[in-house]
mmCIF file of the C-alpha atoms, coordinates in Angstrom:
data_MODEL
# 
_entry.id   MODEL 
# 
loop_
_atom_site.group_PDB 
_atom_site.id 
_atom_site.type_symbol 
_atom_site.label_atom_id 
_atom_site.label_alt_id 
_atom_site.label_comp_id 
_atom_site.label_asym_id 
_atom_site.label_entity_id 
_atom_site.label_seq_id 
_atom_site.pdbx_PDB_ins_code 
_atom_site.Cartn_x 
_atom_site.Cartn_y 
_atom_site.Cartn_z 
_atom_site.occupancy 
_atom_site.B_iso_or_equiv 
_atom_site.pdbx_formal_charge 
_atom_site.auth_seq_id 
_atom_site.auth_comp_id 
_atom_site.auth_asym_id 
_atom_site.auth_atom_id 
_atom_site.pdbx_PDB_model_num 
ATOM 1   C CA . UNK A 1 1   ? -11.616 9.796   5.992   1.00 0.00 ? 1   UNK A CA 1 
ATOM 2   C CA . UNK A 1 2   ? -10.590 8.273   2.554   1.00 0.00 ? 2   UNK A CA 1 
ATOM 3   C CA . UNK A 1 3   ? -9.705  4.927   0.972   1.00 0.00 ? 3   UNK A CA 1 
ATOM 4   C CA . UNK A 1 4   ? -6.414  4.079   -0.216  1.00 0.00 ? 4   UNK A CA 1 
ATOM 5   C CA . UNK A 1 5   ? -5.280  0.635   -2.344  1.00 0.00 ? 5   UNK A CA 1 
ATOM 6   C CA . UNK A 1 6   ? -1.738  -0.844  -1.458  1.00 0.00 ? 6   UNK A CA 1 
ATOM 7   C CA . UNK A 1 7   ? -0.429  -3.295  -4.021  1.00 0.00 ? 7   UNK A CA 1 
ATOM 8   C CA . UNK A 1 8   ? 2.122   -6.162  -2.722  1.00 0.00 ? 8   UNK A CA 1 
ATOM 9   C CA . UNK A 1 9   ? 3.834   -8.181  -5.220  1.00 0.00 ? 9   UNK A CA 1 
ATOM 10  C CA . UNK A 1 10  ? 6.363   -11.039 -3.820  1.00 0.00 ? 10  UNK A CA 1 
ATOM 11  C CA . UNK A 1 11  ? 8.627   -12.604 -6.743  1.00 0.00 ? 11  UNK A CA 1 
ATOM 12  C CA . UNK A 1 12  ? 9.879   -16.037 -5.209  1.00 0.00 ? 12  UNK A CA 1 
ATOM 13  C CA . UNK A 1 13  ? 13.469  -17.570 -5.830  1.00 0.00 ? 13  UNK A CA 1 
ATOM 14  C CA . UNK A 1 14  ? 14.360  -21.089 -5.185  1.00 0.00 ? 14  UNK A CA 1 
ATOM 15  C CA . UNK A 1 15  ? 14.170  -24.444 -6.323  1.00 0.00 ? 15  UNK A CA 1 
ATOM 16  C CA . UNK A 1 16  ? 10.313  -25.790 -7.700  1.00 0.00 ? 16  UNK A CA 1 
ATOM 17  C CA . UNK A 1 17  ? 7.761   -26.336 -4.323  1.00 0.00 ? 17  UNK A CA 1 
ATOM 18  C CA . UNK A 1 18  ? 9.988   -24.120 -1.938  1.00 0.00 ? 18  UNK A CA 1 
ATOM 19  C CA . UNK A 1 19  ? 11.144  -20.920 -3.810  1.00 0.00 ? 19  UNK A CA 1 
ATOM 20  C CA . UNK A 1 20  ? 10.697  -18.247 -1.078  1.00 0.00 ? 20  UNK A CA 1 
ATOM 21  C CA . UNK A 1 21  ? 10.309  -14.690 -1.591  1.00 0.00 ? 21  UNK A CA 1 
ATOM 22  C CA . UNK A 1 22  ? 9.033   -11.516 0.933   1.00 0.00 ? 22  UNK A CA 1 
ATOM 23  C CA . UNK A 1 23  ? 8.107   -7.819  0.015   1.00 0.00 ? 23  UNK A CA 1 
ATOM 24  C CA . UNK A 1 24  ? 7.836   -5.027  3.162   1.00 0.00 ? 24  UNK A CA 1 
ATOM 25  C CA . UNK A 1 25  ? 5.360   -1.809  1.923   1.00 0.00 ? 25  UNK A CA 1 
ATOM 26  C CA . UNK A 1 26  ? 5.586   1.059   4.450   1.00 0.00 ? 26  UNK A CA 1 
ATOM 27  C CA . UNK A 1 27  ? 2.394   2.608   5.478   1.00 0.00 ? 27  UNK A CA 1 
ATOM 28  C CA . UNK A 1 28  ? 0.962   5.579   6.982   1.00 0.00 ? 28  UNK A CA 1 
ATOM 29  C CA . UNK A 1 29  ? -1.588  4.522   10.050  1.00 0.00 ? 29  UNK A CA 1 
ATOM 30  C CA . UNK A 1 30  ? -4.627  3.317   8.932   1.00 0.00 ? 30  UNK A CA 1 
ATOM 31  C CA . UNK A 1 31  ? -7.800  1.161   9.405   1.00 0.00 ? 31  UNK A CA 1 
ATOM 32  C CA . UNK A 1 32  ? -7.603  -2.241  7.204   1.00 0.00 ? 32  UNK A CA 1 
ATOM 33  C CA . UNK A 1 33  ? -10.635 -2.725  5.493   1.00 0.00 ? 33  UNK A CA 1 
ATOM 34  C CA . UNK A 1 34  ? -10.229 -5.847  3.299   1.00 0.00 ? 34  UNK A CA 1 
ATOM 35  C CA . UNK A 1 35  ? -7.389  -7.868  1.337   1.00 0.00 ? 35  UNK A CA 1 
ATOM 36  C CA . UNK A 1 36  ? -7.705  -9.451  -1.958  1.00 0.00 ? 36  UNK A CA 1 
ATOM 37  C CA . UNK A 1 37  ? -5.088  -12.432 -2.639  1.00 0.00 ? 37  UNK A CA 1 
ATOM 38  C CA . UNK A 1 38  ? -4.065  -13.876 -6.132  1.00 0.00 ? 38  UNK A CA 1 
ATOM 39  C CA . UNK A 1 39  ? -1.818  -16.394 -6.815  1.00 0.00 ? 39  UNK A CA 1 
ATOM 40  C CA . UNK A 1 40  ? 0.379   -16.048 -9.974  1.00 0.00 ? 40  UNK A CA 1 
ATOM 41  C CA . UNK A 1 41  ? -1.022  -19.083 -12.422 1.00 0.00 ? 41  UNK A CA 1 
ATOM 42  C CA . UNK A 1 42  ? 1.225   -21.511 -12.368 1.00 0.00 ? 42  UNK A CA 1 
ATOM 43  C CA . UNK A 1 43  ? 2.251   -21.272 -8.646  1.00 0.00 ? 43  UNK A CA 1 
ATOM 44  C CA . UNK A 1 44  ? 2.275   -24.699 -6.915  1.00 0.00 ? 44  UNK A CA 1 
ATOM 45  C CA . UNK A 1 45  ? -0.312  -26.090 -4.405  1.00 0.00 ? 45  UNK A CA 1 
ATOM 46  C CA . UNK A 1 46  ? 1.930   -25.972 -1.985  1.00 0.00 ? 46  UNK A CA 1 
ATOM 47  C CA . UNK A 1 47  ? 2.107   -22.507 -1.973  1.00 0.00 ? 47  UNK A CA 1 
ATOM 48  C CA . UNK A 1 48  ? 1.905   -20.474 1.829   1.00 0.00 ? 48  UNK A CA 1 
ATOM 49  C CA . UNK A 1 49  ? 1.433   -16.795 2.691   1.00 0.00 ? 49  UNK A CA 1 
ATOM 50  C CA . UNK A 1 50  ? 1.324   -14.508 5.940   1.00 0.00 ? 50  UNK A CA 1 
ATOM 51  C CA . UNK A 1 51  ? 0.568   -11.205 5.670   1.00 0.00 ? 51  UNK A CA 1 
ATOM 52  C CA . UNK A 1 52  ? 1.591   -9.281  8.696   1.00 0.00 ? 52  UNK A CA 1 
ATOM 53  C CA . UNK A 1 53  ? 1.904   -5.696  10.088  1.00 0.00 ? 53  UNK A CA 1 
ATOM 54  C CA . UNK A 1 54  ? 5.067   -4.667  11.655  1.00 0.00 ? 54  UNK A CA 1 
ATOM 55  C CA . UNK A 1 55  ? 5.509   -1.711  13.785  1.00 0.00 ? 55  UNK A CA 1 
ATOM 56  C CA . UNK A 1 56  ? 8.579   -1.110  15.680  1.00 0.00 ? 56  UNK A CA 1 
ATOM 57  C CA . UNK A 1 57  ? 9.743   -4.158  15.285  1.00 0.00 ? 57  UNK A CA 1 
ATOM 58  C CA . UNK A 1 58  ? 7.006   -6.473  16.267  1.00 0.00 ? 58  UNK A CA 1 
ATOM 59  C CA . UNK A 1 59  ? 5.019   -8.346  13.550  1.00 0.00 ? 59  UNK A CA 1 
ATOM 60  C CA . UNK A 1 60  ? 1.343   -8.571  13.590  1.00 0.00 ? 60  UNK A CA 1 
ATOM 61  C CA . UNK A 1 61  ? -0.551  -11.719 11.645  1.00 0.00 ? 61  UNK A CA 1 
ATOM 62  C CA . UNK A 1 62  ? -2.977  -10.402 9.941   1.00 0.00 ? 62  UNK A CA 1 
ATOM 63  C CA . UNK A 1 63  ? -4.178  -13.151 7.654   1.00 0.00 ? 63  UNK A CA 1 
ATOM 64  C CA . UNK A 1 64  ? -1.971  -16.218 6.170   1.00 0.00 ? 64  UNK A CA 1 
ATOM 65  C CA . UNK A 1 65  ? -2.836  -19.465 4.319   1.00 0.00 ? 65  UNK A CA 1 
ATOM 66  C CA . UNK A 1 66  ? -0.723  -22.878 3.654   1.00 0.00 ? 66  UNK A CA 1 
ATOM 67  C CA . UNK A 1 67  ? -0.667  -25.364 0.372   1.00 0.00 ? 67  UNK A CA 1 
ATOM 68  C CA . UNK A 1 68  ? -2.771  -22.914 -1.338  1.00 0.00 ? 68  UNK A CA 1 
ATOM 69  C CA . UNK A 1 69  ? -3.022  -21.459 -5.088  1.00 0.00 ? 69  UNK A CA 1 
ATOM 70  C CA . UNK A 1 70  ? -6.632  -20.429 -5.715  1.00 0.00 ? 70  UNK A CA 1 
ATOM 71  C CA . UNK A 1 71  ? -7.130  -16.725 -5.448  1.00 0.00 ? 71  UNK A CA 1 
ATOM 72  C CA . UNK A 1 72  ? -8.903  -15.569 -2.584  1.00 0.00 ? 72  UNK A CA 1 
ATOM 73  C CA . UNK A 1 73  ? -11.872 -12.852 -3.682  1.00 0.00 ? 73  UNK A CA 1 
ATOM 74  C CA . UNK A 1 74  ? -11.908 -9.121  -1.689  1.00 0.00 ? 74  UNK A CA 1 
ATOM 75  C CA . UNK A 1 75  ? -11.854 -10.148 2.171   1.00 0.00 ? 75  UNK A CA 1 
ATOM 76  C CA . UNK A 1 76  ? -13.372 -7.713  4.876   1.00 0.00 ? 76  UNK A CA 1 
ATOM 77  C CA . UNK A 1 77  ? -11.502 -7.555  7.691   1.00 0.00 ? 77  UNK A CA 1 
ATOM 78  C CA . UNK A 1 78  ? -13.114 -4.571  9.240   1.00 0.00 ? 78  UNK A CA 1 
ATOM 79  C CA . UNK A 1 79  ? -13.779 -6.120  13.051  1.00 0.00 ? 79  UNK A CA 1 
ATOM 80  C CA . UNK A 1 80  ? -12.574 -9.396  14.538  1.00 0.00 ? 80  UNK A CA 1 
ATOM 81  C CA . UNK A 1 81  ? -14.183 -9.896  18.205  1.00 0.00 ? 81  UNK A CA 1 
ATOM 82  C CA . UNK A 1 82  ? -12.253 -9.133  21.202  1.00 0.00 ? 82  UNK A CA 1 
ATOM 83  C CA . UNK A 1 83  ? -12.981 -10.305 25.124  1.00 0.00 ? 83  UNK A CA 1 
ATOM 84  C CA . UNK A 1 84  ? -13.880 -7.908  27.700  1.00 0.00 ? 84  UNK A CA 1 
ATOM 85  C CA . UNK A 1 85  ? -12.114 -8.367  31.498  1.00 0.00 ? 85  UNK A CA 1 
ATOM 86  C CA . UNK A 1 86  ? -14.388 -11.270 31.804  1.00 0.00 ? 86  UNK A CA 1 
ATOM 87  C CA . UNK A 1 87  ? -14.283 -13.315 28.849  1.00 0.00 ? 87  UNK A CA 1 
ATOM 88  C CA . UNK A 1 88  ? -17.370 -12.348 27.156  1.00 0.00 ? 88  UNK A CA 1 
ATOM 89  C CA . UNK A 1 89  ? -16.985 -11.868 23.260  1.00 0.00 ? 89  UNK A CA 1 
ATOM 90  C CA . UNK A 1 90  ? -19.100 -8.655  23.005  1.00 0.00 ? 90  UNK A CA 1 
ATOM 91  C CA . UNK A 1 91  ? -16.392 -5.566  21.727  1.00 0.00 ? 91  UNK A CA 1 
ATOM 92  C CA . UNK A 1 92  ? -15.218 -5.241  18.722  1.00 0.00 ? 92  UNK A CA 1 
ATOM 93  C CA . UNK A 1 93  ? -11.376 -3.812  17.107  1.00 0.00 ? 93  UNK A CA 1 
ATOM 94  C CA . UNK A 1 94  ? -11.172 -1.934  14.230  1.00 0.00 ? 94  UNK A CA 1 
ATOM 95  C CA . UNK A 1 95  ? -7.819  -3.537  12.829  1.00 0.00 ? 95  UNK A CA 1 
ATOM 96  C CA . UNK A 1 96  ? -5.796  -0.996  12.409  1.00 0.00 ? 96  UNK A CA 1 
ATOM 97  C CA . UNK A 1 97  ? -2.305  -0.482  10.962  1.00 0.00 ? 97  UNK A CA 1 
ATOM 98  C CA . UNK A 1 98  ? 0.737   1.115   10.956  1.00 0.00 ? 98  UNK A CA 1 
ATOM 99  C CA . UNK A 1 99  ? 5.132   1.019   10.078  1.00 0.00 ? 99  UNK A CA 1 
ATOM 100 C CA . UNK A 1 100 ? 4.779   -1.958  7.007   1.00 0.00 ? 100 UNK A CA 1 
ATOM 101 C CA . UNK A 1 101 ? 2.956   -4.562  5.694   1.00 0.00 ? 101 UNK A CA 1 
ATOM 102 C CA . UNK A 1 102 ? 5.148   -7.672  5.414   1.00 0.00 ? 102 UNK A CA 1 
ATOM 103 C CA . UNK A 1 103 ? 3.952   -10.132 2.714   1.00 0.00 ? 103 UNK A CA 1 
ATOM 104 C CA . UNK A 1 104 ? 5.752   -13.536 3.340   1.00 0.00 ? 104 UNK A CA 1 
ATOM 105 C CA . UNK A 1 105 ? 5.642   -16.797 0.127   1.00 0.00 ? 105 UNK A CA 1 
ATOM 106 C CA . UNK A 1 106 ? 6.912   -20.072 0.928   1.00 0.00 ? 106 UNK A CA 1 
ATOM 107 C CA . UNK A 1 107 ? 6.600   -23.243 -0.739  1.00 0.00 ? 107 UNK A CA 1 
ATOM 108 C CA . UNK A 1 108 ? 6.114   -21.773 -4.064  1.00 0.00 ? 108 UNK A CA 1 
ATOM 109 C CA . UNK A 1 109 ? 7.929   -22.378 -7.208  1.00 0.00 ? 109 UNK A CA 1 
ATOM 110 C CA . UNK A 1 110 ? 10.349  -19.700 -9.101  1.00 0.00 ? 110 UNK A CA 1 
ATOM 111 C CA . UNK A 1 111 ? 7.754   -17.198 -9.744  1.00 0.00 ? 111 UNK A CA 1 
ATOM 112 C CA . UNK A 1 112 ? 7.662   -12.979 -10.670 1.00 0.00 ? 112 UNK A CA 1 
ATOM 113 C CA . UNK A 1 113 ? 4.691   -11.650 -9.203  1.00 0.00 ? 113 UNK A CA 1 
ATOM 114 C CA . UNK A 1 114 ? 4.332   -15.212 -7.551  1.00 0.00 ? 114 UNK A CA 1 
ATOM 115 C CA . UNK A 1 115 ? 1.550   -13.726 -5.603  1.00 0.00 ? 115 UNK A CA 1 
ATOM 116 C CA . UNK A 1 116 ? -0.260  -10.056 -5.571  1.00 0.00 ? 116 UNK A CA 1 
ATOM 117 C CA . UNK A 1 117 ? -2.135  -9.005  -2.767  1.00 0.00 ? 117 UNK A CA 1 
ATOM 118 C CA . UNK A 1 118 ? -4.277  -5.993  -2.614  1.00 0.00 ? 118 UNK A CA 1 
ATOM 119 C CA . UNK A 1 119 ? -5.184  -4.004  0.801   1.00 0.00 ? 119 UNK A CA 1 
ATOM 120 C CA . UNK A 1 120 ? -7.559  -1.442  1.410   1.00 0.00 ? 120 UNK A CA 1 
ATOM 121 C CA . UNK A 1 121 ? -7.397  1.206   3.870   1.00 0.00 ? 121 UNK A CA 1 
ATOM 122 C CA . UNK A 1 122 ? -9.222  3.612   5.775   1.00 0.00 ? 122 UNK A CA 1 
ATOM 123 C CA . UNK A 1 123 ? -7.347  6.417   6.587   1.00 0.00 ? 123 UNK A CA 1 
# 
C-alpha cells in the first residue's frame, strides 16, 4: 500500500456572499486518510463546503461545513464508528473511496481557488 495527495481547487462565480462554484476529481479506489481545507483569503464568512464521494451516481458526504472561512488543519478521517445488528457502537469502517470526489462552495464571493482542499489516500 502507498499514499497518494489529491488536490481540489473550486473557483466560485456569482455575485459577493453567494458565488457558487464545484470541481469533480476522478479517483482510483482507495482508503481516505485525512483532508486538509483552506479557504482562499478573502473568501466571505459565509462561505459553505461539502465534500462528497460519488460512485455510480450516488453521492457520499464525506465532510462539509457552513458560514465558514478559517482553514481547517490536516483532518484524519481514518474510522468513523458503525452499529452492529444490535445497536452497539463497537466496529469500525475504514472510509473508503471510489468514481470522484465532488467538492461543492456556496455562499462565497467571486473567488479563483476560492477554496483548496487536500485528500490523502491509502491505496
Amino acid at each position: 500500500m502507498s499514499y497518494t495527495t489529491v488536490q481540489l481547487k473550486v473557483t466560485t462565480v456569482g455575485t459577493a456572499g453567494v458565488a457558487v462554484g464545484s470541481v469533480r476529481k476522478g479517483i482510483a479506489p482507495a482508503q481516505l486518510m485525512a483532508v486538509q481545507i483552506n479557504y482562499h483569503g478573502s473568501a466571505p464568512g459565509t462561505t459553505d463546503f461539502t465534500l462528497k464521494n460519488v460512485l455510480g451516481g450516488v453521492e457520499k458526504l464525506l465532510c462539509g461545513k457552513d458560514n465558514n472561512n478559517t482553514d481547517i488543519p490536516l483532518v484524519k478521517l481514518v474510522h468513523r464508528p458503525i452499529k452492529d445488528n444490535c445497536g452497539t457502537e463497537n466496529t469500525y469502517n475504514d472510509v473508503m473511496v471510489s468514481g470522484e470526489l465532488l467538492l461543492e462552495v456556496t455562499g462565497c464571493d467571486a473567488l479563483t481557488d476560492a477554496m483548496v482542499v487536500t485528500c490523502i489516500l491509502k491505496v
